[in-house]
MINU-864224 format. One record per atom (N, C-alpha, C, O): residue number from 1; residue in one letter; x, y, z. Coordinates in nm, 2 decimals. Layout:
REM MINU-864224
(node NUM, "A", (X, Y, Z))
...
This chain:
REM MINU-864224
(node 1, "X", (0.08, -0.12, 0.00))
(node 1, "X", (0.00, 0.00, 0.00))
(node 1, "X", (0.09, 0.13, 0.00))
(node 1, "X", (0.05, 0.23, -0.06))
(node 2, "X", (0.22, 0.13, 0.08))
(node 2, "X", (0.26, 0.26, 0.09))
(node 2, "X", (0.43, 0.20, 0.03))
(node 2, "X", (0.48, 0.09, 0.04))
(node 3, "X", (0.49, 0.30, -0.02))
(node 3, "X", (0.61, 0.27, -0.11))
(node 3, "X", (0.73, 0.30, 0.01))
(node 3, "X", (0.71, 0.34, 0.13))
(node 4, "X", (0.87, 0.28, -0.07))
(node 4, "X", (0.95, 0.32, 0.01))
(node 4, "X", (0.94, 0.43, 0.05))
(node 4, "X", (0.94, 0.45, 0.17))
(node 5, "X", (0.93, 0.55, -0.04))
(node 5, "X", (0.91, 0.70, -0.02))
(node 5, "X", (0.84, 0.77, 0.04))
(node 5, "X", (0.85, 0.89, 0.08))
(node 6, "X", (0.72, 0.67, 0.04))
(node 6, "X", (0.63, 0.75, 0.18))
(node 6, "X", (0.67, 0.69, 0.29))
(node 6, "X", (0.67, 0.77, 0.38))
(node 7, "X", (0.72, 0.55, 0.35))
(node 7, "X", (0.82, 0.56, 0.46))
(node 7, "X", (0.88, 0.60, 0.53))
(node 7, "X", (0.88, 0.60, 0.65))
(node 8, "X", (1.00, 0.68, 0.41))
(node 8, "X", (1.07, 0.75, 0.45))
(node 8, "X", (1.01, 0.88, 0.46))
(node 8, "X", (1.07, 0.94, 0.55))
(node 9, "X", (0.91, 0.97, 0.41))
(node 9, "X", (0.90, 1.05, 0.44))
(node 9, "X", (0.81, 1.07, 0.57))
(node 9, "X", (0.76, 1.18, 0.61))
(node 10, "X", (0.81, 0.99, 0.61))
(node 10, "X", (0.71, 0.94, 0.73))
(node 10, "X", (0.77, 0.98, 0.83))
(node 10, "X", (0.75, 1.07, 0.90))
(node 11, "X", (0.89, 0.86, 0.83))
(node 11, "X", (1.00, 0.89, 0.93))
(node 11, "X", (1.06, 0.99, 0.96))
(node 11, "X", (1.10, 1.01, 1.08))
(node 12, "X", (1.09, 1.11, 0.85))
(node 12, "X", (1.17, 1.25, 0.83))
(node 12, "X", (1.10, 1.34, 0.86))
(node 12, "X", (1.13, 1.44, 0.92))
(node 13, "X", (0.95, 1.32, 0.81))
(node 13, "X", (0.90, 1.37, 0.89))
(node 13, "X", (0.85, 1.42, 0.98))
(node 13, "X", (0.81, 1.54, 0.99))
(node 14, "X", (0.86, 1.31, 1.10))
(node 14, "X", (0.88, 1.31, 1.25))
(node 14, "X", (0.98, 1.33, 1.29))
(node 14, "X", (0.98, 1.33, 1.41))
(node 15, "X", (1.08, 1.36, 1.22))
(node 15, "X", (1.22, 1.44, 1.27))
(node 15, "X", (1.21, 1.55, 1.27))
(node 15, "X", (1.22, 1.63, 1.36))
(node 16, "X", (1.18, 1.57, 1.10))
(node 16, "X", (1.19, 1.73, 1.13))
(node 16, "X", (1.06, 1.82, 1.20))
(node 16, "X", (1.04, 1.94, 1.20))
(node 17, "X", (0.97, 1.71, 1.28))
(node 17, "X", (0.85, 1.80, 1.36))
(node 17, "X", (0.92, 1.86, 1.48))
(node 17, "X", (0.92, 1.98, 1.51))
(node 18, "X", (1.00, 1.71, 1.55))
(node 18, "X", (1.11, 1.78, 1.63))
(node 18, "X", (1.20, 1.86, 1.66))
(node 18, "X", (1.24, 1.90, 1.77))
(node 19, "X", (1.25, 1.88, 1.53))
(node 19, "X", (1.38, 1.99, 1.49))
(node 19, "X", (1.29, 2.13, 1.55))
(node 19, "X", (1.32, 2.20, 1.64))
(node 20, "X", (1.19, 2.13, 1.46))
(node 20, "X", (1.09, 2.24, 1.45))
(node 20, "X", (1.02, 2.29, 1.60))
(node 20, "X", (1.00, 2.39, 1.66))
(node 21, "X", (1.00, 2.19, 1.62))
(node 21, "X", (0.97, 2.23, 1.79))
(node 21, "X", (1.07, 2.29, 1.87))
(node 21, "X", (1.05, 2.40, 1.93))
(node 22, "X", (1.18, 2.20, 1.86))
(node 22, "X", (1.34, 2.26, 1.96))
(node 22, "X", (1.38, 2.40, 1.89))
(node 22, "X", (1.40, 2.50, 1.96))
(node 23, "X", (1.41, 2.40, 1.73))
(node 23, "X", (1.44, 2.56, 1.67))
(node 23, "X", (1.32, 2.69, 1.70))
(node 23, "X", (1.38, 2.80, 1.71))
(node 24, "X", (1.21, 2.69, 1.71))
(node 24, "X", (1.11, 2.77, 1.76))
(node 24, "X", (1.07, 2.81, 1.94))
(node 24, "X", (1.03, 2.90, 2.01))
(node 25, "X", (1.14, 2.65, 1.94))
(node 25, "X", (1.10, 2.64, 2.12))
(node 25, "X", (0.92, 2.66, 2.15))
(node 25, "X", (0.85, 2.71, 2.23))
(node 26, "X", (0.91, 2.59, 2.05))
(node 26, "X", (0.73, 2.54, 2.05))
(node 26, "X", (0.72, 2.45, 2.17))
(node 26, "X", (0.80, 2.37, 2.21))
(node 27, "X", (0.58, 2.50, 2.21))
(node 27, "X", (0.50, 2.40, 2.36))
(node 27, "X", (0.42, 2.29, 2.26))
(node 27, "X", (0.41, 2.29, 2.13))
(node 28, "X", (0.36, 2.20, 2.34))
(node 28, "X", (0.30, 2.10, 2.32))
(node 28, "X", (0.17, 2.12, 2.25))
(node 28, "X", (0.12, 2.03, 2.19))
(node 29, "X", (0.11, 2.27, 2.25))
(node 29, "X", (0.01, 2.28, 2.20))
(node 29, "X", (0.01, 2.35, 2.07))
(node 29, "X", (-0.10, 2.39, 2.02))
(node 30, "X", (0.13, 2.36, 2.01))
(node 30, "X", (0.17, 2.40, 1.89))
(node 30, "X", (0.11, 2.28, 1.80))
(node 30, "X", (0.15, 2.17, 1.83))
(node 31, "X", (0.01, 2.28, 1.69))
(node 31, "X", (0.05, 2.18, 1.59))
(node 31, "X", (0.14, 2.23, 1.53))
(node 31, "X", (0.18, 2.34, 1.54))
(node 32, "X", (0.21, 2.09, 1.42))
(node 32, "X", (0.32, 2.14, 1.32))
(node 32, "X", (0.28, 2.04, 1.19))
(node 32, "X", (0.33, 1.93, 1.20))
(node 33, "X", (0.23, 2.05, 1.10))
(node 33, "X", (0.21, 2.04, 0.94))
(node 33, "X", (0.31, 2.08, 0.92))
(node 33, "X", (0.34, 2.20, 0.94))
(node 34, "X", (0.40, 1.95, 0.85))
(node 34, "X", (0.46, 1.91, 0.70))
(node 34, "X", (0.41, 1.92, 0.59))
(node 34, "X", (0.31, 1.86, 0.60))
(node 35, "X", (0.42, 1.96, 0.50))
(node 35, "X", (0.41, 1.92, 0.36))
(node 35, "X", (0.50, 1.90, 0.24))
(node 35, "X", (0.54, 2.01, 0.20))
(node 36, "X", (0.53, 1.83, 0.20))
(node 36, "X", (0.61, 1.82, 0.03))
(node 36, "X", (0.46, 1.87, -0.08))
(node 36, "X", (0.34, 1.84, -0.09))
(node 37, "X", (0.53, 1.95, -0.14))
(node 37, "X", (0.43, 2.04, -0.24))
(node 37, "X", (0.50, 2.07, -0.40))
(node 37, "X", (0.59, 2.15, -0.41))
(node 38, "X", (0.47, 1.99, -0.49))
(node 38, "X", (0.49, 2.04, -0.61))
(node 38, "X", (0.48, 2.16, -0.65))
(node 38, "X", (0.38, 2.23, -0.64))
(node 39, "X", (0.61, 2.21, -0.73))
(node 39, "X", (0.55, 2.40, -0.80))
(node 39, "X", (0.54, 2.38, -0.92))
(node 39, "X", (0.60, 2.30, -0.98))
(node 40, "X", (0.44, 2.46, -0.97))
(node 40, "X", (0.41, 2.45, -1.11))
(node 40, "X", (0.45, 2.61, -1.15))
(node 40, "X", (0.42, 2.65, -1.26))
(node 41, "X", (0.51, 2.67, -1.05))
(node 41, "X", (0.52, 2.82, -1.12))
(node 41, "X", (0.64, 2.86, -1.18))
(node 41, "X", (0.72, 2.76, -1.16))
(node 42, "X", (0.69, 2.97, -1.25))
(node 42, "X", (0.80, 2.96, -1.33))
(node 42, "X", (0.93, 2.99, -1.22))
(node 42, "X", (0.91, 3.05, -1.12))
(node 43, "X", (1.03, 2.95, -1.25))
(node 43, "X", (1.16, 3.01, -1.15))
(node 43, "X", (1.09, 2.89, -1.03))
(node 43, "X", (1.18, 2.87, -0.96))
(node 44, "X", (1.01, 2.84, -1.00))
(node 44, "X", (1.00, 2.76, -0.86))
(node 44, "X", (1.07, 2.63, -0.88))
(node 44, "X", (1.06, 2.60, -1.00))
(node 45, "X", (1.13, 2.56, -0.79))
(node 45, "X", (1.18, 2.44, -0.76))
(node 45, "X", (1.09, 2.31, -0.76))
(node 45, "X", (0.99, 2.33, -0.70))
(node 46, "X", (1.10, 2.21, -0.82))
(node 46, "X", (1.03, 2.12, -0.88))
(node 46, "X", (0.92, 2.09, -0.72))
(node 46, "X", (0.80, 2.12, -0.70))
(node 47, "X", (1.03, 2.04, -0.64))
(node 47, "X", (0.93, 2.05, -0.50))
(node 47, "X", (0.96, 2.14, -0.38))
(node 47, "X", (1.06, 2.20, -0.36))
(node 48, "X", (0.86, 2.13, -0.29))
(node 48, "X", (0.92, 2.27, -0.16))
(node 48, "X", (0.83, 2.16, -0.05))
(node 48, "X", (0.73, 2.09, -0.06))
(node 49, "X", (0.89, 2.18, 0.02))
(node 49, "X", (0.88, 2.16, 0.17))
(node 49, "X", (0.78, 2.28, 0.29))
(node 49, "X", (0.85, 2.35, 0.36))
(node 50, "X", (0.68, 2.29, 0.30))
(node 50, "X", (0.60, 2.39, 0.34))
(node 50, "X", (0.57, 2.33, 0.45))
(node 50, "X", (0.52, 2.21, 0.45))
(node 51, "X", (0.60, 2.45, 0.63))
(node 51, "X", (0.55, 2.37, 0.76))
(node 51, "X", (0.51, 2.50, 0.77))
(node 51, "X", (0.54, 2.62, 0.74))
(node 52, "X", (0.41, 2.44, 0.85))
(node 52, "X", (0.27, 2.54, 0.91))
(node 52, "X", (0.30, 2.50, 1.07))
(node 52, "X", (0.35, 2.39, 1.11))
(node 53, "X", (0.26, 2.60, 1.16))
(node 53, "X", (0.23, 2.64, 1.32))
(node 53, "X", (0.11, 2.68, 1.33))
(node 53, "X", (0.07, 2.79, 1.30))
(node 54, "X", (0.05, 2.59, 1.37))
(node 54, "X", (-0.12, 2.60, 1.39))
(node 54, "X", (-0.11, 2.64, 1.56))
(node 54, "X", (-0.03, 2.59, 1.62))
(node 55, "X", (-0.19, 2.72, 1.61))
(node 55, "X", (-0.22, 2.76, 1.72))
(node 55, "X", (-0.37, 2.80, 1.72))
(node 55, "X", (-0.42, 2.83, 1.61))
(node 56, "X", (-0.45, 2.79, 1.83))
(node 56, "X", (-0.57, 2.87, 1.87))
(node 56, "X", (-0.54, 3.00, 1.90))
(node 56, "X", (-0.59, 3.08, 1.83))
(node 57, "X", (-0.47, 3.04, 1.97))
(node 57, "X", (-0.43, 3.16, 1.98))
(node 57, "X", (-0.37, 3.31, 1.87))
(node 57, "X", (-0.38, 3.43, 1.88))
(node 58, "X", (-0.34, 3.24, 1.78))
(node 58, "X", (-0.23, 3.33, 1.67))
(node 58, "X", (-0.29, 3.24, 1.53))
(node 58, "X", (-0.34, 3.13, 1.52))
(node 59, "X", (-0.27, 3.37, 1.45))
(node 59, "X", (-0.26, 3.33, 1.31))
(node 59, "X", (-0.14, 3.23, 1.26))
(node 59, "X", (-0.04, 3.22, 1.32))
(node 60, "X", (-0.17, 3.15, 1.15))
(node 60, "X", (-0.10, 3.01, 1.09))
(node 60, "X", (0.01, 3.10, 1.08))
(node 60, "X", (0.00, 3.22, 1.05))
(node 61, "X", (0.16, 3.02, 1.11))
(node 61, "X", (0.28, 3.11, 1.03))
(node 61, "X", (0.30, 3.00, 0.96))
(node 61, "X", (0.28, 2.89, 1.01))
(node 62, "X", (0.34, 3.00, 0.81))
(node 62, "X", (0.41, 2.90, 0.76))
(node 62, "X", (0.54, 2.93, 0.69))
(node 62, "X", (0.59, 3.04, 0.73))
(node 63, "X", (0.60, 2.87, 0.62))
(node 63, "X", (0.76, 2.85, 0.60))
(node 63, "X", (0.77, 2.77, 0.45))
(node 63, "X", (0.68, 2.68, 0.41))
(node 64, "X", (0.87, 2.81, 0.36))
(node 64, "X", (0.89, 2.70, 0.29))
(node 64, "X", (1.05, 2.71, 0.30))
(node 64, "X", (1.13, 2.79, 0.34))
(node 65, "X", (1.07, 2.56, 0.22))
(node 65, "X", (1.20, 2.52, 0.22))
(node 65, "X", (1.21, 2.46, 0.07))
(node 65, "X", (1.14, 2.37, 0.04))
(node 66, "X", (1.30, 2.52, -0.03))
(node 66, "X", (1.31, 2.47, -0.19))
(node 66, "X", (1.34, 2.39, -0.19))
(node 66, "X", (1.42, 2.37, -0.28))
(node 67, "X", (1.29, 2.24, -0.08))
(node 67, "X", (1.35, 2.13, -0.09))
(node 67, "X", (1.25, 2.00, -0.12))
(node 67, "X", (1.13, 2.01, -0.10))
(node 68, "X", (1.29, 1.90, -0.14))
(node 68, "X", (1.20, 1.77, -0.11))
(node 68, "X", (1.20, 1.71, 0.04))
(node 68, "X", (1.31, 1.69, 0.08))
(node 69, "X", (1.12, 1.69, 0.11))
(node 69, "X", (1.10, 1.66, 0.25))
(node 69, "X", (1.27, 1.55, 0.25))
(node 69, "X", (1.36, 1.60, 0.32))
(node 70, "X", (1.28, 1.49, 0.23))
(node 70, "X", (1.40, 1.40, 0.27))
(node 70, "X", (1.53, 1.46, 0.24))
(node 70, "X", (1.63, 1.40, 0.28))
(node 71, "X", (1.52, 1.60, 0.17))
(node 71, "X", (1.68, 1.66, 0.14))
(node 71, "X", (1.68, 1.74, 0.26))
(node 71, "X", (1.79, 1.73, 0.32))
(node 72, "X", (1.59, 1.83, 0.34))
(node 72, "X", (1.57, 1.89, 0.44))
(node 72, "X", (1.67, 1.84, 0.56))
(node 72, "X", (1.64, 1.74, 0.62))
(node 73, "X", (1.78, 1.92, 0.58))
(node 73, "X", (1.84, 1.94, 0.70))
(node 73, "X", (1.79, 2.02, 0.83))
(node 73, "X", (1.73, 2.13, 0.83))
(node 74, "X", (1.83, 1.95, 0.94))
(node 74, "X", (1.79, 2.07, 1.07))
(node 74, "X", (1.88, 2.18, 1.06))
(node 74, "X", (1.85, 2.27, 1.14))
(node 75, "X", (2.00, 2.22, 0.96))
(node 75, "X", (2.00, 2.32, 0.95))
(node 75, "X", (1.92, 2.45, 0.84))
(node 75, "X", (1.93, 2.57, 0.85))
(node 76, "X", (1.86, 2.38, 0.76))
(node 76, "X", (1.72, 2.41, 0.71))
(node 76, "X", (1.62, 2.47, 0.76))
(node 76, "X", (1.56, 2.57, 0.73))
(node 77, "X", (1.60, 2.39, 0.87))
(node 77, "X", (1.49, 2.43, 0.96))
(node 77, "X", (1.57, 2.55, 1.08))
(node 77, "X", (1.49, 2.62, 1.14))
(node 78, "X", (1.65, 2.56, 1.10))
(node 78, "X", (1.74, 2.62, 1.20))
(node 78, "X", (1.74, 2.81, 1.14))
(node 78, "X", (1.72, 2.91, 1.20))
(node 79, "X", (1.77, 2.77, 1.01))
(node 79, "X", (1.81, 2.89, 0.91))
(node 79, "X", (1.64, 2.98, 0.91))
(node 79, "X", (1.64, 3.10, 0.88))
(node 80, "X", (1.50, 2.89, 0.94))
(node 80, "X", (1.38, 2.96, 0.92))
(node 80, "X", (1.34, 3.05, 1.03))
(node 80, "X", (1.26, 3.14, 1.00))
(node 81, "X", (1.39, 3.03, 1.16))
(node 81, "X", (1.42, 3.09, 1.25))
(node 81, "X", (1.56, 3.23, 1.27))
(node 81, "X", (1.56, 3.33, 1.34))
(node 82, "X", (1.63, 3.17, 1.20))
(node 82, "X", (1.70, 3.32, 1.16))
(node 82, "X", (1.70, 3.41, 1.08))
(node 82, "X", (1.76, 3.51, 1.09))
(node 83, "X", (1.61, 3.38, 0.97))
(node 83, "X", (1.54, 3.46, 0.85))
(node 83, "X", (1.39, 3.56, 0.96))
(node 83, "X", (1.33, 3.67, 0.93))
(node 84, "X", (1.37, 3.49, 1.05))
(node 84, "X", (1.21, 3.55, 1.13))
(node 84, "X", (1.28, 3.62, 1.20))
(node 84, "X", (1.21, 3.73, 1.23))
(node 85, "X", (1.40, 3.62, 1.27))
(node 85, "X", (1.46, 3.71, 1.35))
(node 85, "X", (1.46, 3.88, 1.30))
(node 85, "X", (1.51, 3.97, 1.37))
């Protein structure tokens, strides 16, 4: 039912939820959406990596990364947090 590639993005996944938690310093009531997203627009990168911060409190922030979910480093996620500074 599910291939190697959604496995692994399964797994990377849940890394990089973590990363994302520790580089933000998000509480437990933060959600965090992943996505791998195809671009169809011109100059965009075949895929991007787009995470969302869902709160009741605050409006969604989201993020992209010009990457495919499994190329994504924590210093990827590290660098989204010094671009918001």
């Amino acid at each position: 039912m599910f291939d190697n590639r959604s496995q692994m993005n399964s797994g990377h996944t849940r890394e990089m939820k973590q990363w994302v938690q520790q580089v933000f310093g998000l509480s437990d009531d933060v959600t965090i959406m992943i996505t791998e997203l195809r671009c169809s627009e011109p100059d965009c990168p075949p895929l991007e990596t787009v995470i969302a911060l869902l709160t009741a409190s605050a409006p969604v922030r989201q993020y992209k990364i010009h990457k495919a979910i499994t190329e994504v480093a924590y210093q990827d996620v590290a660098q989204l947090v010094r671009a918001t500074e």
